[in-house]
Structures are given as C-alpha cells and as structure tokens.
C-alpha positions in Angstrom: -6.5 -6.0 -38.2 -8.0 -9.5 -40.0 -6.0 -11.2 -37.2 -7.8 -10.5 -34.0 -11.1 -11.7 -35.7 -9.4 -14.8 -37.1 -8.5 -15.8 -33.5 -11.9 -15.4 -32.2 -13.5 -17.1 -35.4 -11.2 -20.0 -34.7 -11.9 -20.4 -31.5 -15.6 -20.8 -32.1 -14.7 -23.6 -34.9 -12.9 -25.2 -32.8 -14.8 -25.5 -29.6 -17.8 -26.5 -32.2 -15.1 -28.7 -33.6 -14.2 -31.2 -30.0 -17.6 -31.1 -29.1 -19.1 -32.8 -32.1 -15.9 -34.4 -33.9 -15.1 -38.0 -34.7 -12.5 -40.4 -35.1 -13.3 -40.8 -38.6 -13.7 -37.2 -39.2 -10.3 -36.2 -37.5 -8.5 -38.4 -40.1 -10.4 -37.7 -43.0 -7.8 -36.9 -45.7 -7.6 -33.2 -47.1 -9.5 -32.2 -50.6 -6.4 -31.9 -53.1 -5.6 -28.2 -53.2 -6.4 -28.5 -56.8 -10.0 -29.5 -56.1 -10.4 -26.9 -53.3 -9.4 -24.1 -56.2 -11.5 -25.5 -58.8 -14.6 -25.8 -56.2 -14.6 -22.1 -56.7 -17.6 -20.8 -58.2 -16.5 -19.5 -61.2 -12.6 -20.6 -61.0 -11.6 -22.9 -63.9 -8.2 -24.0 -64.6 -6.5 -23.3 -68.1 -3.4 -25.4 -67.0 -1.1 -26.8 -64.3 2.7 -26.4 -64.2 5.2 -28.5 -62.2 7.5 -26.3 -59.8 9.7 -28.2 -57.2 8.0 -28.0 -53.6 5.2 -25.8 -55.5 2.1 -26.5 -57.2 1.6 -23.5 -59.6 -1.8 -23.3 -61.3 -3.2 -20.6 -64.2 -6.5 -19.9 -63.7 -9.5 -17.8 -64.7 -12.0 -16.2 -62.3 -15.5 -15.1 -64.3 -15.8 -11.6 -62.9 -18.4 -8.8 -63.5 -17.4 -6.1 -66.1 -19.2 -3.6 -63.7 -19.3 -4.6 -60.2 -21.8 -1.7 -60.1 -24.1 -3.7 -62.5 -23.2 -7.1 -62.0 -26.2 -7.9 -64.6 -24.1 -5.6 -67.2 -22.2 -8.9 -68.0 -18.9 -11.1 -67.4 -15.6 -11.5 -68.4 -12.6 -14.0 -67.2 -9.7 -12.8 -65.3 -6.4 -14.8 -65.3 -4.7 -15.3 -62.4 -1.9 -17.8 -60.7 -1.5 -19.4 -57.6 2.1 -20.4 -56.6 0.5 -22.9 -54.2 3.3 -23.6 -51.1 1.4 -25.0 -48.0 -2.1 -23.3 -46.3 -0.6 -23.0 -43.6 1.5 -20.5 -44.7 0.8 -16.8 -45.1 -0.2 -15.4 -48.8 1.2 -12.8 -50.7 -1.3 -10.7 -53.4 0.8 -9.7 -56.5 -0.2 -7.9 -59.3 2.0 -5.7 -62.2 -0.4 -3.7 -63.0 -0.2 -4.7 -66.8 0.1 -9.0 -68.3 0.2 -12.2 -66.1 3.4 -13.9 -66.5 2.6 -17.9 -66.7 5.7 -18.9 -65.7 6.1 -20.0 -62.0 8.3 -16.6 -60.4 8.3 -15.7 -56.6 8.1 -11.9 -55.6 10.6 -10.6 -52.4 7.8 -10.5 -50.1 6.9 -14.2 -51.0 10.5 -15.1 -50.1 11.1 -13.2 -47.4 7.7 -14.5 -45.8 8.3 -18.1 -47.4 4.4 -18.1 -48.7 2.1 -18.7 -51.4 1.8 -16.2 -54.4 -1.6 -15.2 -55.8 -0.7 -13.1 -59.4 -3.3 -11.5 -60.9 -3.9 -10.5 -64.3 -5.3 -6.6 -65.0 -8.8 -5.5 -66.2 -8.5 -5.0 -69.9 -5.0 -6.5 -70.7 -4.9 -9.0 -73.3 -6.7 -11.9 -72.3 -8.9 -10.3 -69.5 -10.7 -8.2 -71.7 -14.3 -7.8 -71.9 -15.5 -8.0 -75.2 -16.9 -5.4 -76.7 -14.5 -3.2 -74.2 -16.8 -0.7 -72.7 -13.8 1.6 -71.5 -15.5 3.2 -68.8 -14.9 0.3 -67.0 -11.4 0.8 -66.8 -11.3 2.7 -63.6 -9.1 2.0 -60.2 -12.1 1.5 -58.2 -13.6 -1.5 -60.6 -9.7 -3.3 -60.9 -9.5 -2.9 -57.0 -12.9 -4.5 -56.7 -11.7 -7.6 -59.4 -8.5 -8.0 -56.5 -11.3 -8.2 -53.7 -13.0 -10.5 -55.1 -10.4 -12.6 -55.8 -9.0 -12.6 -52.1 -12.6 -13.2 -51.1 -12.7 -16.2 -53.1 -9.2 -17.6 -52.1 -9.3 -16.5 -48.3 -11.5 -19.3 -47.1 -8.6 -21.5 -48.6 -5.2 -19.8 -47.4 -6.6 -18.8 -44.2 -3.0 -16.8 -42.6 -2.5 -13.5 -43.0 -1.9 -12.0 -46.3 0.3 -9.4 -47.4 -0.5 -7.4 -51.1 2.8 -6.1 -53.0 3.5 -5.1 -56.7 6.3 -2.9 -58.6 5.9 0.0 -60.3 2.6 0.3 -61.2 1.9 -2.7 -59.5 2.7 -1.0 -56.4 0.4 1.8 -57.4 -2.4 -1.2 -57.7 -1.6 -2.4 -54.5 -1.8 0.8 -53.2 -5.3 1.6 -54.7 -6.5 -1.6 -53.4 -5.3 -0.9 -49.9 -7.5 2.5 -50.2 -10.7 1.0 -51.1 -10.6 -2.7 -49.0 -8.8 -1.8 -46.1 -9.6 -4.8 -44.5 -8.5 -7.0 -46.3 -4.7 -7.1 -46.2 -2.6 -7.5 -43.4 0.1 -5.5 -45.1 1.4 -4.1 -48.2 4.8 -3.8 -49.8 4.8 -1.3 -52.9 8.2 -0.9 -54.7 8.5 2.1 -57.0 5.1 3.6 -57.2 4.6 6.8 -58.8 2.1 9.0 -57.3 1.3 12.0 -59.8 -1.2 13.6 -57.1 -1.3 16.8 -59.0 -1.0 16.2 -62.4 -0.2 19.4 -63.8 2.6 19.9 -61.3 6.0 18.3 -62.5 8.3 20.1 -60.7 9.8 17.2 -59.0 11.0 15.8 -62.2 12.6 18.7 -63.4 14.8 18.7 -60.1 15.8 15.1 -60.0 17.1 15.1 -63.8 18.6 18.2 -63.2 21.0 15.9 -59.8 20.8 12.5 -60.7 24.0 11.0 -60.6 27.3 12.7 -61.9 27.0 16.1 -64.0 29.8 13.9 -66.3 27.0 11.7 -66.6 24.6 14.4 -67.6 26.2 15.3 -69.8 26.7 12.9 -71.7 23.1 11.7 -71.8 22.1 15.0 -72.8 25.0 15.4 -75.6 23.2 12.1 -77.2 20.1 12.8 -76.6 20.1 16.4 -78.5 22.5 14.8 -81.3 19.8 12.6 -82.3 17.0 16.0 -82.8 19.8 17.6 -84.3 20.6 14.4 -87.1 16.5 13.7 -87.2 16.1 13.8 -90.8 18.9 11.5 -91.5 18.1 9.1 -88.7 14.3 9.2 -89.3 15.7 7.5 -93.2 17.0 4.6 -91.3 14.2 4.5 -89.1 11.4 4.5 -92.2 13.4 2.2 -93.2 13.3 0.4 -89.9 9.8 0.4 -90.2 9.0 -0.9 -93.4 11.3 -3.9 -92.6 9.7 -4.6 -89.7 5.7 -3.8 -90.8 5.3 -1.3 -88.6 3.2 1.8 -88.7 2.3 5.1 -86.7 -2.1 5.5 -86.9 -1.9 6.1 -83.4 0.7 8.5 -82.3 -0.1 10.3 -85.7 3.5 10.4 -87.9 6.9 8.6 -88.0 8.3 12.0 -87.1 5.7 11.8 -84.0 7.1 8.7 -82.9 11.2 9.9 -83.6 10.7 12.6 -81.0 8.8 10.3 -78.8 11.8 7.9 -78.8 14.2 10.6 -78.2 12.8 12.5 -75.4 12.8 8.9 -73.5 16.2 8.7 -74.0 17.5 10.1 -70.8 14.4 9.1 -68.5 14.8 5.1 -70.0 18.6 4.9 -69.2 17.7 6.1 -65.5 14.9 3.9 -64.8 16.7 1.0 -66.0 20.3 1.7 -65.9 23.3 2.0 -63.0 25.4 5.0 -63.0 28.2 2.4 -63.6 26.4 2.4 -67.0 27.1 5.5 -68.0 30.7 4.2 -69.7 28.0 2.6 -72.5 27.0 6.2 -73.5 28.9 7.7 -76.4 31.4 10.2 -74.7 31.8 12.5 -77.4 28.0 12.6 -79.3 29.3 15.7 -81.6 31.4 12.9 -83.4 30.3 10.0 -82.8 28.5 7.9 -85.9 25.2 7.7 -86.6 24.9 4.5 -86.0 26.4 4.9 -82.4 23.4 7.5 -82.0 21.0 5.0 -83.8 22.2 2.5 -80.9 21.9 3.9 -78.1 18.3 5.6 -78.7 17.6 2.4 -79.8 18.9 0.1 -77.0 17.8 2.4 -74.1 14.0 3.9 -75.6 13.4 1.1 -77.9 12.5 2.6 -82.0 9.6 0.1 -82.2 7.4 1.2 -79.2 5.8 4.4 -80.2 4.8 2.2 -83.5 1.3 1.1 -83.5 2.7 -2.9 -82.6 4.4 -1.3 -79.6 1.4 1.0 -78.5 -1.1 -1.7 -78.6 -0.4 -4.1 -75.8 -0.3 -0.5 -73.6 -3.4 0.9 -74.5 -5.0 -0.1 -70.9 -2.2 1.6 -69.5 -2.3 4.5 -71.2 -6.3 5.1 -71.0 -5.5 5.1 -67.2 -3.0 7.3 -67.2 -5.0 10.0 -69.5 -8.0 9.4 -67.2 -7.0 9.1 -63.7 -3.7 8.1 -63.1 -1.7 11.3 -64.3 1.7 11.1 -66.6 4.5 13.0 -66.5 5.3 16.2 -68.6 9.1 17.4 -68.4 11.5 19.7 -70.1 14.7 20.1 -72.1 16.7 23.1 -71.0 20.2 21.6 -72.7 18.2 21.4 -76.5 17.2 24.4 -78.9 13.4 24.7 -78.5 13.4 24.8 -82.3 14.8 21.2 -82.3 11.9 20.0 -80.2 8.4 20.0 -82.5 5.9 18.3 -80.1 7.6 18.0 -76.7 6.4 15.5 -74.0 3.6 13.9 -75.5 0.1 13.4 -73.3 -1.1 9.8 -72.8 -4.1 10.6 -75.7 -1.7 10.9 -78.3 -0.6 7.3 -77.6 -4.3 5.4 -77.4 -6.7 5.6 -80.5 -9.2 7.9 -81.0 -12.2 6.2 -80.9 -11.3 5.1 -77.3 -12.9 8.4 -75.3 -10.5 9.8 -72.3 -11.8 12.7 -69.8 -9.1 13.3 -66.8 -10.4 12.8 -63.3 -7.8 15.3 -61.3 -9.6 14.2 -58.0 -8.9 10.3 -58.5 -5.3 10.4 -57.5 -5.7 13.5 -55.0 -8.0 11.2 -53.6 -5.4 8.3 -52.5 -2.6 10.1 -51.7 -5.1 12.1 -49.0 -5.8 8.6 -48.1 -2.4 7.3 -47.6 -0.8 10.3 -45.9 -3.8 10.3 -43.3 -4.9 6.6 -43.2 -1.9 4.2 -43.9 -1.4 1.2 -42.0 1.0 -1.4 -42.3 1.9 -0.1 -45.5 5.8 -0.1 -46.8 7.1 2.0 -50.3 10.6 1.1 -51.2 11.9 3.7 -53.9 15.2 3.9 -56.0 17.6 6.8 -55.1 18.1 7.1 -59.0 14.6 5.9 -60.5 12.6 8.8 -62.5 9.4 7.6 -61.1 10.2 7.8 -57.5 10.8 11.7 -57.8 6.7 11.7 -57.0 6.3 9.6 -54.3 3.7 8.2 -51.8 4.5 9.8 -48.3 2.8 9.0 -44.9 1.4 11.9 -42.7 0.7 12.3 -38.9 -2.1 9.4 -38.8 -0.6 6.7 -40.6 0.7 3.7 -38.5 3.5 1.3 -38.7 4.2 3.0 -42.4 7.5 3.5 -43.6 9.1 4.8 -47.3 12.1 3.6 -47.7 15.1 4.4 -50.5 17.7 2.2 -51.7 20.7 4.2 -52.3 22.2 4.4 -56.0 19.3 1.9 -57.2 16.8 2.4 -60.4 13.5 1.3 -61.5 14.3 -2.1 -59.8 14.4 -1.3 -55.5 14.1 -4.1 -53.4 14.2 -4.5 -49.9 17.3 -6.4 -50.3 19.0 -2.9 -51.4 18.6 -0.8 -48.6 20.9 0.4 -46.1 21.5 -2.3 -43.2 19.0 -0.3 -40.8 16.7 0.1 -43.2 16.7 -3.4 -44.4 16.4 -5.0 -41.2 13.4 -2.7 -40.5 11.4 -4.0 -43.7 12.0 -7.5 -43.3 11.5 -7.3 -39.8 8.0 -5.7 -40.5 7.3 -7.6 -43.5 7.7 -10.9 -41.7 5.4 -9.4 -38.7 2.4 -8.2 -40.9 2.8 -11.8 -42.3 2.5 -13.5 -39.1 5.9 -15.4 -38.9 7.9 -13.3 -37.4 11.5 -14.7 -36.8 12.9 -15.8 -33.4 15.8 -14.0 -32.1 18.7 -12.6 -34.2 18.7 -10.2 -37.0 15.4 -10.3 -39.6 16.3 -12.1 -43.0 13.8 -14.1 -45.7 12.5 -17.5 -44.7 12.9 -19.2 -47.9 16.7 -19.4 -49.4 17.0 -17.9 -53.0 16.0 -19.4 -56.1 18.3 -18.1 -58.9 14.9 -19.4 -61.3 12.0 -19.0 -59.4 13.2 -15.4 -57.7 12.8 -12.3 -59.7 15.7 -9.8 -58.9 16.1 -6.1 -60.6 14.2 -4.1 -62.4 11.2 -5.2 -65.0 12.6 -4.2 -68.0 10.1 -2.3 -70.2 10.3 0.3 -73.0 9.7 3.5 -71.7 8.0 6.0 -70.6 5.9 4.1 -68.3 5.9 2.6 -64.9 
C-alpha cells in the first residue's frame, strides 16, 4: 500500500529537511488551506461556506472531456472539500449522480474523524461538457476524473485516504478501486449493485419472492395489481395530474408508458426505502380500498412525476450508463394477469432520448466483478438484508485480502456500518479506522468524531425509483 512509500518519501524530506533548514524557515507560518486549494492548476472556487471546526469549500476542477485526447477539450467538475486538519486522513465520496453543496459528513468520515472530498459526476448537471459527446460517458473516463482529482489534492492531505459512496456511489468507488489501485488505502461501498450478467435476474426474482413477511407480500402485491386493474380510471387523475403540473411523456413514449412504469416500482420502491414496520401504511384490503388510497400509495412510494419527461431528465447520465455498461434490472409479476401488464419492466433506452445513441457493453461489468472477486484489497461492501439492489452483490474470491461483505439485518437501501450485528460492526470500524491510519488504542473500535445530528447523514438517500 501508498503507506510504505510515504514513510520512505518522508524520510528523505526530512533528512533533506535538518540538514539545510532554518530558524526562520521552521517558523514560517502555513499557506491558508484556502490558498493551497486554489494554487491548484485548474481549481477555482465557486464559494466558501462556514461549518463549525470545518472549512467547507465548492469548487471546480477543469478536466479533460476525454482523458484519452486531452486536446479533445475541457469541461469543469464540481467538487467539495469538507476541510478538517491535514493532518488527518481523507475520505473520497462520490454518489454517483449531483454534488450536494451543503456541508454533510459520510460514516467513514466520522468514524475516521477526517476531511471529505465529494465529487460531482461526469455529465450531471453542471459538470457537463457542452456539446455532450456521450461516448464519454464511460466508467473508465469518470474513474480517471476521481484520479485526477486525488492526484491534485494528495500533495495537500498527505495521510492515508479511504474512497466510499452509497449505492451507486459505491459502485463508483468500486470502479475506481479497479482501475487506480494505488491510489486508496481503502474503500467502504454501501449498497452497490453489481449486475455482472445482465440478462440474468434470477436473484431478484428470489429475494421478492422472501423478503420480509408473506402478510407483507401480500399486501404489496394486492396494491400493486389493484392499480393495473383500475388503470384507466387512475390514468384520468393522473392526465389530469399532469396537465396541472406541465408535465409530459416524449421520452418514455405515452402517459400509459409511464402509469405502468410507476406501478411496477411499486413493490421494489417500498423495499429499498421502507422498514417492514412500514408495512401497516399499505392499504390492507386493496379489493376495497378507494382510489385515492391506491392513487396514494403508488404515488408516495414510486413517485407519479418521475417517469415524466421533468423527472427523467436530471437521470439521463444514469440511465445512458445503465443501457451501456452498467446493466438494469428486468423482473416479473407472477401475482398479476399477464394481460394486465402491456410493456413489463422497461429497459434503460426507453427512459433516455433517442437521439442520445446506447450500445451495451456485456464485458464492462463482467470485467469488475472478475476484478474484485480475484484482486480486492482493503475493500468493505455493507448491504441491507431487505434492500432490492443488494440481491446482486459484489463478493470476494480466494485472492482478495482483508475484504469483507457485510449485511445489516432487517435494513433497506440505507446500510450503514452502524447497523450491523455487534461482531460485524466492530470488525468494520475496526478495519476502517486501520486502512485510515488511526487505529484506536485499546478497547472496542467505535468513530473518532461524536455525531452531528446536522452535519451526519443517517438512512437511506431517498430517491424515486427504480434506480440505485
């Protein structure tokens, strides 16, 4: 690992260091960690916020659109920096989608008590290049943007480094890890989906047909049928819906399109996001309950506006990727009438716009999970016991090292460290801290820095569904 040479670099420095310091260099003052950012070539700053004991920063980095062709041209990438001390380790966070700009702390950065680097990814709203050639858009190129950006910052926060994201998040951290090896001292990846073969769903079929209680089940299933079976009254309210609203349907193709769409959700969105405890929201008896209780709980659970062209548009990046290398889902309905169903499962083309060009790479995801199973080092997945996505998971093989997958019992979409079993809690933490480089003294593993109820973000990432 990085921190073998780091020893023997600094002991070079260093021994340069006593032999030609002086007094008045040993008490030179320290560039403001502003300045040192900004000395960056190509960092600017788009604004500072205040954070107590932080300094928190949104920036852009200029990087190439092709870091095969860098001459091919430019674009700026946003990122943060949640700026604690340099002395302390750093943790690389991405989600895979936006850049929140409001100061937030992952689990890794508390349990390590570090600085937070959040990056933004290729081709999400503003780190586009324009005109978007969507070629581009690949895991190798947004895995090359993250290098980059660590070999910019590295010089700066010089202590180990630990990459982490949710979702798919984790599955960027993940990518990253395969392609730059070397640069991370660890990686934490909660929920990642890995869809190695893409045509094979099986997995899906047998966690929907266990999850939680067949009461449960049940009664998802009751709803979710009752609203194909009331579709043309329901799609009324939701044209009206619509119209309200200003929404429209170019790119999924029809209103009744995007109805189905919604529907089929239904059951996947209240188990990525919801508790079993939960299942006391769901109408008990769907046969004869109102429309409106149907309307509701489609609508509270799927979300009525995301198959819209408004709701599809901030996803297009995600949905190119998951048409072109990052596989999607494809599941079935054995508890409704197959004449109730008139599309099924929709493919990720249906939901990006024509003129956008998509060819599937089968061998791009194959690729990775080869990788990980064979090659994994210090690497960590943490998956929910009820979560849709963790039904294909990321496993490690005979040659990974001090790997681990980890599930938090009863959780969703939202697994953290902090809900596994005891054993398996202490474990992470304990490896976490260790890949960081502060491991604790004696007595049982636990985070370095004490909750922030305002700067910690706890549960699951709400989204609409289906994506991860």
């Amino acid at each position: 690992m990085r921190g073998t040479l780091r020893w023997l670099l600094a002991s070079v420095l260093l021994i340069g260091a006593l032999s030609t310091a002086t007094a008045g260099a040993a008490t030179a003052a320290e560039p403001d960690i502003r300045e040192r950012l900004l000395s960056i070539p190509g960092m600017s700053l788009i604004e500072e916020k205040p954070y107590p004991s932080y300094r928190f920063f949104v920036l852009a980095h200029t990087q190439p659109v092709d870091h095969r062709n860098p001459a091919a041209g430019t674009f700026q990438q946003r990122l943060t920096v949640l700026h604690k001390d340099v002395s302390r380790p750093t943790v690389f966070y991405t989600s895979g989608y936006g850049l929140s700009t409001t100061p937030s702390r992952r689990e890794p950065t508390q349990i390590v008590d570090g600085n937070q680097i959040s990056m933004e990814y290729r081709f999400f709203t503003p780190s586009r290049p324009v005109p978007a050639d969507w070629t581009k858009l690949d895991i190798w190129q947004a895995a090359t943007d993250q290098h980059r950006i660590f070999e910019a910052l590295e010089p700066i926060y010089d202590k180990q480094w630990i990459s982490t994201g949710v979702s798919k998040g984790g599955m960027t951290a993940t990518y990253y890890e395969r392609f730059y090896p070397r640069d991370m001292d660890g990686v934490v990846a909660y929920v990642s989906p890995n869809d190695a073969v893409n045509d094979e769903d099986s997995a899906y079929e047998r966690f929907f047909a266990g999850v939680g209680t067949k009461e449960c089940r049940d009664r998802l299933n009751a709803v979710q049928r009752e609203a194909l079976v009331r579709r043309e009254p329901l799609k009324k309210r939701y044209a009206a819906y619509a119209a309200e609203n200003g929404y429209t349907f170019h790119t999924v193709g029809s209103l009744d399109k995007a109805y189905e769409a919604v529907v089929l959700d239904y059951v996947w969105g209240f188990w990525q996001y919801s508790l079993l405890s939960d299942c006391d929201s769901i109408p008990a008896d769907a046969a004869h309950a109102t429309d409106e209780a149907i309307w509701d709980s489609i609508d509270t659970i799927a979300g009525f506006s995301f198959y819209t062209d408004q709701g599809l548009e901030p996803y297009t990046p995600y949905y190119y990727q998951a048409g072109t290398q990052l596989g999607s889902p494809a599941i079935h309905f054995p508890h409704i009438e197959g004449e109730l169903i008139r599309y099924g499962y929709l493919p990720p083309r249906h939901f990006v716009p024509r003129e956008i060009p998509m060819r599937f790479q089968p061998w791009a995801m194959r690729d990775v999970d080869t990788w990980v199973r064979h090659n994994a080092r210090h690497m960590m997945f943490v998956y929910g016991q009820n979560d849709p996505w963790s039904a294909e998971r990321f496993r490690v093989g005979k040659g990974a090292r001090d790997s681990y997958v980890f599930t938090a019992p009863g959780a969703n979409h939202g697994a953290r460290v902090a809900g596994l079993g005891d054993t398996d809690r202490t474990l992470a933490t304990a490896r976490i801290l260790e890949w960081a480089g502060v491991a604790s003294a004696a007595g049982r593993p636990k985070p370095l820095a004490a909750f922030d109820a305002e700067l910690d973000v706890r549960g699951g990432e709400r989204g609409l569904v289906l994506r991860p």
